[in-house]
C-alpha positions as CSV (number, residue, x, y, z in Angstrom):
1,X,-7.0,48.7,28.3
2,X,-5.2,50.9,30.7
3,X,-1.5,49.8,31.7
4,X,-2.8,49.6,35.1
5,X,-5.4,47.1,34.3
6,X,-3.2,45.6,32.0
7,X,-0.2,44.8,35.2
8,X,-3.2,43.5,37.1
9,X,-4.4,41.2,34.2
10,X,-1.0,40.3,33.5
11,X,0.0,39.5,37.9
12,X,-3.2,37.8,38.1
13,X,-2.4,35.5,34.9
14,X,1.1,35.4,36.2
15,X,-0.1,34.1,39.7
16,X,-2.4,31.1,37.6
17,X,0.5,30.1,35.6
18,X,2.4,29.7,39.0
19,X,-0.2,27.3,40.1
20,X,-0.2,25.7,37.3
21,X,3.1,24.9,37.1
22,X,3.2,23.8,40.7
23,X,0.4,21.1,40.5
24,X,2.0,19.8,37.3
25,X,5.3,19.5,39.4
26,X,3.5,17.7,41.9
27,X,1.1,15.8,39.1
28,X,4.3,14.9,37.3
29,X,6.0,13.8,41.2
30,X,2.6,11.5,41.6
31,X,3.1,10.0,38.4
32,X,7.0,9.0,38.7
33,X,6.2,7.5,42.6
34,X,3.4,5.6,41.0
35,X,5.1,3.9,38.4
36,X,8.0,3.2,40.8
37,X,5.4,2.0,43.2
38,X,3.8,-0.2,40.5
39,X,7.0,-1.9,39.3
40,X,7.9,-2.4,42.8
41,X,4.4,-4.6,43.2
42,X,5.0,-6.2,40.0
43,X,8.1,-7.7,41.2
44,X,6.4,-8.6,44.4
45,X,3.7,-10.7,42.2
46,X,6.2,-11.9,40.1
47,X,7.7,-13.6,43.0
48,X,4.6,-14.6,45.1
49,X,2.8,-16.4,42.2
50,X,6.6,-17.8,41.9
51,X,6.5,-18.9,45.3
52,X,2.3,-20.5,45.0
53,X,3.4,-22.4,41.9
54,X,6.5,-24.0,43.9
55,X,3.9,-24.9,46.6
56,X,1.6,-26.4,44.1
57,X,4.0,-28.5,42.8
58,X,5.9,-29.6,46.2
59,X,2.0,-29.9,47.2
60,X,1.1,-32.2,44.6
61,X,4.3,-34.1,44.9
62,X,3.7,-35.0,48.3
63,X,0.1,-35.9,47.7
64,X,1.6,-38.5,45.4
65,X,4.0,-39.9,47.5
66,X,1.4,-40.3,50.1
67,X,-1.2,-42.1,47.7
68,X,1.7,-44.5,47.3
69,X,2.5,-45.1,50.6
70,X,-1.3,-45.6,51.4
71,X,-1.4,-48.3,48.2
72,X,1.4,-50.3,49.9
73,X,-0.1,-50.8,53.2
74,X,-2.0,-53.9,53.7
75,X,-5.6,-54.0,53.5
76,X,-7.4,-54.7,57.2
77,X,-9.5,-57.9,57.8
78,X,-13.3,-58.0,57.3
């Protein structure tokens, strides 16, 4: 190999490498926004099945008291 083919071999590897490296930077970006992203939606379902569950229960609650206020009133006339 000459040492003019071998500067050209070694620019054009030089130039991949840069590339490379700069979609790893950006892979690498993705990944750390992702997993921020993610534990910021984890929280959010966290609280929102939180939130359903006190539903459930205030649901069921008042489907009790209700039963029991249906029980107590009198029963119509045939």
């Amino acid at each position: 190999m000459t040492t003019k083919g071998f500067a050209n071999y070694s620019a054009s590897m030089d130039a991949d490498l840069k590339s490379l490296e700069e979609k790893l930077s950006q892979l690498i970006s993705l990944c750390h926004s992702l997993r921020s992203e993610n534990s910021a939606l984890r929280q959010e379902l966290a609280q929102a099945q939180s939130d359903s569950k006190k539903l459930r229960d205030n649901m069921a609650l008042v489907s009790n008291r209700l039963e029991a206020v249906i029980d107590r009133l009198p029963e119509e006339p045939v």
